[in-house]
KOLTORTOR-82426 format. One record per residue (C-alpha): residue in three letters; x, y, z; residue number from 1. Coordinates in pm, 1 decimal. Layout:
REM KOLTORTOR-82426
{type->ALA | xx->X | yy->Y | zz->Z | seq->NUM};
...
***
This chain:
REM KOLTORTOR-82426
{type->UNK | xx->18566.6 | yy->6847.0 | zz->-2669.5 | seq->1};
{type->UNK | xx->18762.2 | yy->6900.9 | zz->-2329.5 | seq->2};
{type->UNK | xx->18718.1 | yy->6738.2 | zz->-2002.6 | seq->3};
{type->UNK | xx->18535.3 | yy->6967.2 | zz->-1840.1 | seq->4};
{type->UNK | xx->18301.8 | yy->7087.8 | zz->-2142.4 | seq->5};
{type->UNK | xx->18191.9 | yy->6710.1 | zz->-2186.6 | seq->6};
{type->UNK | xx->18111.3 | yy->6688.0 | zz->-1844.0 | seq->7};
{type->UNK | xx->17899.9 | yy->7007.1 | zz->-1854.1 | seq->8};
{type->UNK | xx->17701.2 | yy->6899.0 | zz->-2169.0 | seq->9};
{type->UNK | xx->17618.1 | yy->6554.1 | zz->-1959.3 | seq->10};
{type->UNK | xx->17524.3 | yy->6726.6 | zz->-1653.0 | seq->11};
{type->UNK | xx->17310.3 | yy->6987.1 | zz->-1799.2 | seq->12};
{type->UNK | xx->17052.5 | yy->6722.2 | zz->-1907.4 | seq->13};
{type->UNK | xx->16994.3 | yy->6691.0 | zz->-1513.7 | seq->14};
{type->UNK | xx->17099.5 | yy->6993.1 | zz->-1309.3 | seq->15};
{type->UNK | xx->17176.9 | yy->7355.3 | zz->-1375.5 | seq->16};
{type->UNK | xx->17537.2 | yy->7352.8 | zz->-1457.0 | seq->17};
{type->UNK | xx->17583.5 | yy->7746.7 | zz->-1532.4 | seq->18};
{type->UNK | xx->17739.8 | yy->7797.9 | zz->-1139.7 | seq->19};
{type->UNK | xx->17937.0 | yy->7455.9 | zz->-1155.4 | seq->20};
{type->UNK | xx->18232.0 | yy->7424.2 | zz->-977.0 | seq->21};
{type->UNK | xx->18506.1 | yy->7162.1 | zz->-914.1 | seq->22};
{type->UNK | xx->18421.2 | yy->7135.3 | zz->-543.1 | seq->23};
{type->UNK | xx->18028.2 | yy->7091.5 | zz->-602.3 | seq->24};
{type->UNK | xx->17978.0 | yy->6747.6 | zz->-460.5 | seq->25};
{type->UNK | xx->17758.1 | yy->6496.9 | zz->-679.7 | seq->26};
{type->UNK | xx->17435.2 | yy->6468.2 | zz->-380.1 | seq->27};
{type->UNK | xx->17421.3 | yy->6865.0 | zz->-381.1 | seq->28};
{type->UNK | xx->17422.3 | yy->6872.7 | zz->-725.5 | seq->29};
{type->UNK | xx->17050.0 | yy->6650.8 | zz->-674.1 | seq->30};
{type->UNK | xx->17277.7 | yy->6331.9 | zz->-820.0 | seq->31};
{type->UNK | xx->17166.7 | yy->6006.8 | zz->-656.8 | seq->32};
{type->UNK | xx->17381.4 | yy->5713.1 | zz->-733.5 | seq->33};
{type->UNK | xx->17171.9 | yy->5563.4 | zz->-1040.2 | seq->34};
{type->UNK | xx->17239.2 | yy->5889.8 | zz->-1179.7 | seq->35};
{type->UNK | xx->17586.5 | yy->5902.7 | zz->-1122.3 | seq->36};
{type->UNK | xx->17613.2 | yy->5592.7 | zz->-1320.7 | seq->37};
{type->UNK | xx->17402.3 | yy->5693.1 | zz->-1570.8 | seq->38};
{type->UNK | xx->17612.5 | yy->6056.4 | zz->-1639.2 | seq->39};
{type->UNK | xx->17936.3 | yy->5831.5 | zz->-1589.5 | seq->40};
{type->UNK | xx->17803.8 | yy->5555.7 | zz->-1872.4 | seq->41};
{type->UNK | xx->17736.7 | yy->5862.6 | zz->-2152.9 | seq->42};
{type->UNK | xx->18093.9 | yy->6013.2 | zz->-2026.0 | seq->43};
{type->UNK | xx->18253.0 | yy->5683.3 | zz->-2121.1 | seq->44};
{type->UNK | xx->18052.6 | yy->5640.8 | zz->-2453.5 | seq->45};
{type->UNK | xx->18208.9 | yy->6028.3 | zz->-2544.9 | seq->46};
{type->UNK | xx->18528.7 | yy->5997.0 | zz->-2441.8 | seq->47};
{type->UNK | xx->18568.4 | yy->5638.7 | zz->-2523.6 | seq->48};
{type->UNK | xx->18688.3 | yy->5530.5 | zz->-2219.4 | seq->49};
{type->UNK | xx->18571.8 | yy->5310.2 | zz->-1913.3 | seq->50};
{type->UNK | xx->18540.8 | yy->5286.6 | zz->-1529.0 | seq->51};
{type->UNK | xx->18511.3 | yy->5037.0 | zz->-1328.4 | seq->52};
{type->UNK | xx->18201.0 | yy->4993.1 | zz->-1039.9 | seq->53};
{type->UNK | xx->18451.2 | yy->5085.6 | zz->-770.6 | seq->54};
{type->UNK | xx->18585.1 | yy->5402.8 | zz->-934.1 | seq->55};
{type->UNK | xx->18221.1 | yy->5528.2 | zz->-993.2 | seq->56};
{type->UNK | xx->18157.8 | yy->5487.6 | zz->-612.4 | seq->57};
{type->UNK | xx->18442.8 | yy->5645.6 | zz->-487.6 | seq->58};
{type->UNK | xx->18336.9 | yy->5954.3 | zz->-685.4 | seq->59};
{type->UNK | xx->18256.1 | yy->6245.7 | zz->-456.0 | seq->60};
{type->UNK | xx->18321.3 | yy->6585.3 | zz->-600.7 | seq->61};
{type->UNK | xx->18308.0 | yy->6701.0 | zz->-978.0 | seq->62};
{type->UNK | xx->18702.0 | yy->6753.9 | zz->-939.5 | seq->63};
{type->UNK | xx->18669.9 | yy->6362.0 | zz->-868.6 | seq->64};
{type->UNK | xx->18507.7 | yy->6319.4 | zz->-1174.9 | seq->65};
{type->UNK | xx->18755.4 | yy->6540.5 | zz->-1399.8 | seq->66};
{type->UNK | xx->19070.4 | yy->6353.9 | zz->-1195.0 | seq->67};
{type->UNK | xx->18944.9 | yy->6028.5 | zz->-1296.9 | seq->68};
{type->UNK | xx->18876.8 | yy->6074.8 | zz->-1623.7 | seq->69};
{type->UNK | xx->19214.1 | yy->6275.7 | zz->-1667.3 | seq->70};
{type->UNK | xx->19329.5 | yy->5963.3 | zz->-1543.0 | seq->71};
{type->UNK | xx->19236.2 | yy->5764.0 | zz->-1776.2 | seq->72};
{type->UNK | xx->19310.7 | yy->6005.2 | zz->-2096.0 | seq->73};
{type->UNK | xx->19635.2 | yy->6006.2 | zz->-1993.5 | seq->74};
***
């Protein structure tokens, strides 16, 4: 599963995810920051990866998200 897919699949347990778009930022999407960590938490147990408390926070935009996580693929 890609990036952005995995992403999707998270989100769409929480908000509508069908007009998504890179530049959406995380509070207009209705996230709230135990949320974030929450969607960030099942992204790490997908992708097998992990972030750190200060990475999560500095999180702004879904293009944050997908940078990060690119990030650490790479």
């Amino acid at each position: 599963m890609d990036v952005v897919n995995t992403i999707k699949v998270i989100l769409a347990k929480r908000v509508d995810v069908t007009k998504l778009k890179p530049e959406d930022t995380l509070p207009s999407l209705g996230l709230d920051s135990l949320d974030l960590v929450e969607v960030m938490l099942e992204i790490e147990y997908a992708l097998h990866i992990e972030f750190t408390s200060e990475e999560i926070t500095n999180l702004t935009t879904i293009q944050s998200v997908i940078d990060l996580i690119n990030a650490k693929l790479a």
